[in-house]
C-alpha positions as CSV (number, residue, x, y, z in Angstrom):
1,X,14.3,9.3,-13.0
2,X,12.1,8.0,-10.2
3,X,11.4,4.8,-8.6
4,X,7.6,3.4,-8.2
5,X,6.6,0.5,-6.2
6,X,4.6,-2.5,-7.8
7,X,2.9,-4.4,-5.1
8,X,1.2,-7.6,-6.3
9,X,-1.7,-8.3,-3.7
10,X,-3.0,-11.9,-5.4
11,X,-6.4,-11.7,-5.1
12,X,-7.1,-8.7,-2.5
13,X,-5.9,-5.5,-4.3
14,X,-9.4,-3.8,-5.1
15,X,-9.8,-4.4,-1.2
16,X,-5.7,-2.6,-0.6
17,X,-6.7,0.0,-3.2
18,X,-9.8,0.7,-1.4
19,X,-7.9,0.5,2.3
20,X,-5.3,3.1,0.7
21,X,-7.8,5.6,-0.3
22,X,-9.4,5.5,3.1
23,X,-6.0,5.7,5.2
24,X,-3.7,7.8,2.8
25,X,-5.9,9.3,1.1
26,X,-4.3,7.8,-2.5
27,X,-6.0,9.0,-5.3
28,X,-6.8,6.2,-7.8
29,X,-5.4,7.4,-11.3
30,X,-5.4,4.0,-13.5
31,X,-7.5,0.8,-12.9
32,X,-7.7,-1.6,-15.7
33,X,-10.0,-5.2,-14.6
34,X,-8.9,-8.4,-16.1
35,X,-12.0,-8.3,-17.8
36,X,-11.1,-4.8,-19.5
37,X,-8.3,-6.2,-21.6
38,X,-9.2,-6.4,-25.7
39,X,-7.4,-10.2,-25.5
40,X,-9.2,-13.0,-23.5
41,X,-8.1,-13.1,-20.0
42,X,-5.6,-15.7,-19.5
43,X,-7.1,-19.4,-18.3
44,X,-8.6,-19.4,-15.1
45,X,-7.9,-15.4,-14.6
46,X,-10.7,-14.0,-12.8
47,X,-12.5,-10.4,-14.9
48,X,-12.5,-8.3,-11.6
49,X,-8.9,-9.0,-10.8
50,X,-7.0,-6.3,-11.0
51,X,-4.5,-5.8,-13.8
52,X,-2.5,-2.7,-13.2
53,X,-4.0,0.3,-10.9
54,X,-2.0,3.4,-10.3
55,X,-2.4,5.5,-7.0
56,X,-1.1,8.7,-6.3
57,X,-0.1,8.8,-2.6
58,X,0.8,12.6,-1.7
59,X,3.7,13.3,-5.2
60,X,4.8,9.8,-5.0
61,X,2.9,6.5,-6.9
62,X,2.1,3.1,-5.9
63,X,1.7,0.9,-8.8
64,X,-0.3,-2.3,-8.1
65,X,-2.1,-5.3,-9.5
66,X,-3.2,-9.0,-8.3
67,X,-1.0,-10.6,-10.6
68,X,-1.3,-14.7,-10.9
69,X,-3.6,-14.5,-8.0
70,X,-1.7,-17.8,-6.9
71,X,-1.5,-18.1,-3.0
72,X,-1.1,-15.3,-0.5
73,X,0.9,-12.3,-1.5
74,X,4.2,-11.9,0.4
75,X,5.7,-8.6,1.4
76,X,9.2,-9.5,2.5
77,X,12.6,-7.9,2.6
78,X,11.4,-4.2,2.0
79,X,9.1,-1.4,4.1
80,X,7.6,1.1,2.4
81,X,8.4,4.9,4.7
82,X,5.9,7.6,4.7
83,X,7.5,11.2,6.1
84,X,4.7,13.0,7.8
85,X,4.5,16.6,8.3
86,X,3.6,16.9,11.9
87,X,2.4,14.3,14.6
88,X,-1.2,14.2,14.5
89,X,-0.7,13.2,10.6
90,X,1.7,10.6,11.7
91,X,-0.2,9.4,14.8
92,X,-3.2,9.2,12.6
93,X,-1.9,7.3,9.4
94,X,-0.1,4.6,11.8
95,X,-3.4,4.0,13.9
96,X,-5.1,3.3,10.4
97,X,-2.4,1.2,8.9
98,X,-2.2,0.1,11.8
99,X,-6.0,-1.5,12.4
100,X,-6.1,-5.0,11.5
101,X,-2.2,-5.3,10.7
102,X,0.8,-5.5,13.1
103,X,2.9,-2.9,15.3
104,X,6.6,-4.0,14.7
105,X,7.8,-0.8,16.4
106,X,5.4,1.2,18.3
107,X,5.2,5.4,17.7
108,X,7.7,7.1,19.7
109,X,10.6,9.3,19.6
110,X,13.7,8.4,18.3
111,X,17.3,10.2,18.0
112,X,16.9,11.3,14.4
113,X,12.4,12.4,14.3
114,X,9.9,13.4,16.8
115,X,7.9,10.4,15.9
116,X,9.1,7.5,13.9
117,X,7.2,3.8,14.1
118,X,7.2,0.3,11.7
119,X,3.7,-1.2,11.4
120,X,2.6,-4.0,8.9
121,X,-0.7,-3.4,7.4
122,X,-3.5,-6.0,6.9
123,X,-2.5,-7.1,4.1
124,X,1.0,-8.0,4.9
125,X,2.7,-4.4,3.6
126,X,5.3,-3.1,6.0
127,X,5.5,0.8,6.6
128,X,8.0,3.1,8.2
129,X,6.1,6.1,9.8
130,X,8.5,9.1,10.0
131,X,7.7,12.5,11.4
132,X,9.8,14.8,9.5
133,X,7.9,18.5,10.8
């Protein structure tokens, strides 16, 4: 048994899939297009929303879609952590999550990891850096 994340980015989730590839080098597995669907699309859906895409982010998975597409998304109450072999890795994938998003808790040294940080991304998506070599 396993747990995936299912992020719903109404609207901009070709742009996160896109943004993921680039920073964490995810691999995109699965991408089905509202427009790819045998049924009609639902009233007022747009054909190159995303339906359901699948990344593969190192051996874990980040399931996403733009769902409704009905107002902004809204990434509360969770943060996504990333454990990162050795600093440059770490420095690196914060600086790009980083650009364009927010620094809740700048890189440093904590008690438990060499490096450990909290940045929101661009598109609202908060992530726990963690240096784990």
């Amino acid at each position: 048994m396993n747990i995936q994340v299912y992020l719903y980015f109404n609207g901009r989730c070709a742009e996160a899939i896109e943004f993921y590839r680039r920073t964490l080098g995810a691999q995109v597995e699965t991408m089905m297009r509202v427009g790819d669907i045998p049924e009609p699309p639902p009233p007022g859906a747009a054909p190159n929303n995303v339906m359901h895409a699948a990344l593969k982010v190192g051996d874990s998975y980040l399931l996403a879609s733009d769902g409704m597409a009905a107002g902004p998304a809204n990434f509360t109450g969770f943060n996504l952590s990333l454990q990162m072999p050795d600093a440059a890795t770490a420095s690196r994938v914060f600086a790009a999550l980083a650009d364009g998003g927010t620094v809740q808790m700048p890189l440093g040294k904590t008690f438990w990891s060499p490096l450990f940080g909290i940045v929101r991304d661009r598109f609202g998506v908060a992530w726990m850096i963690n240096q784990v070599g």
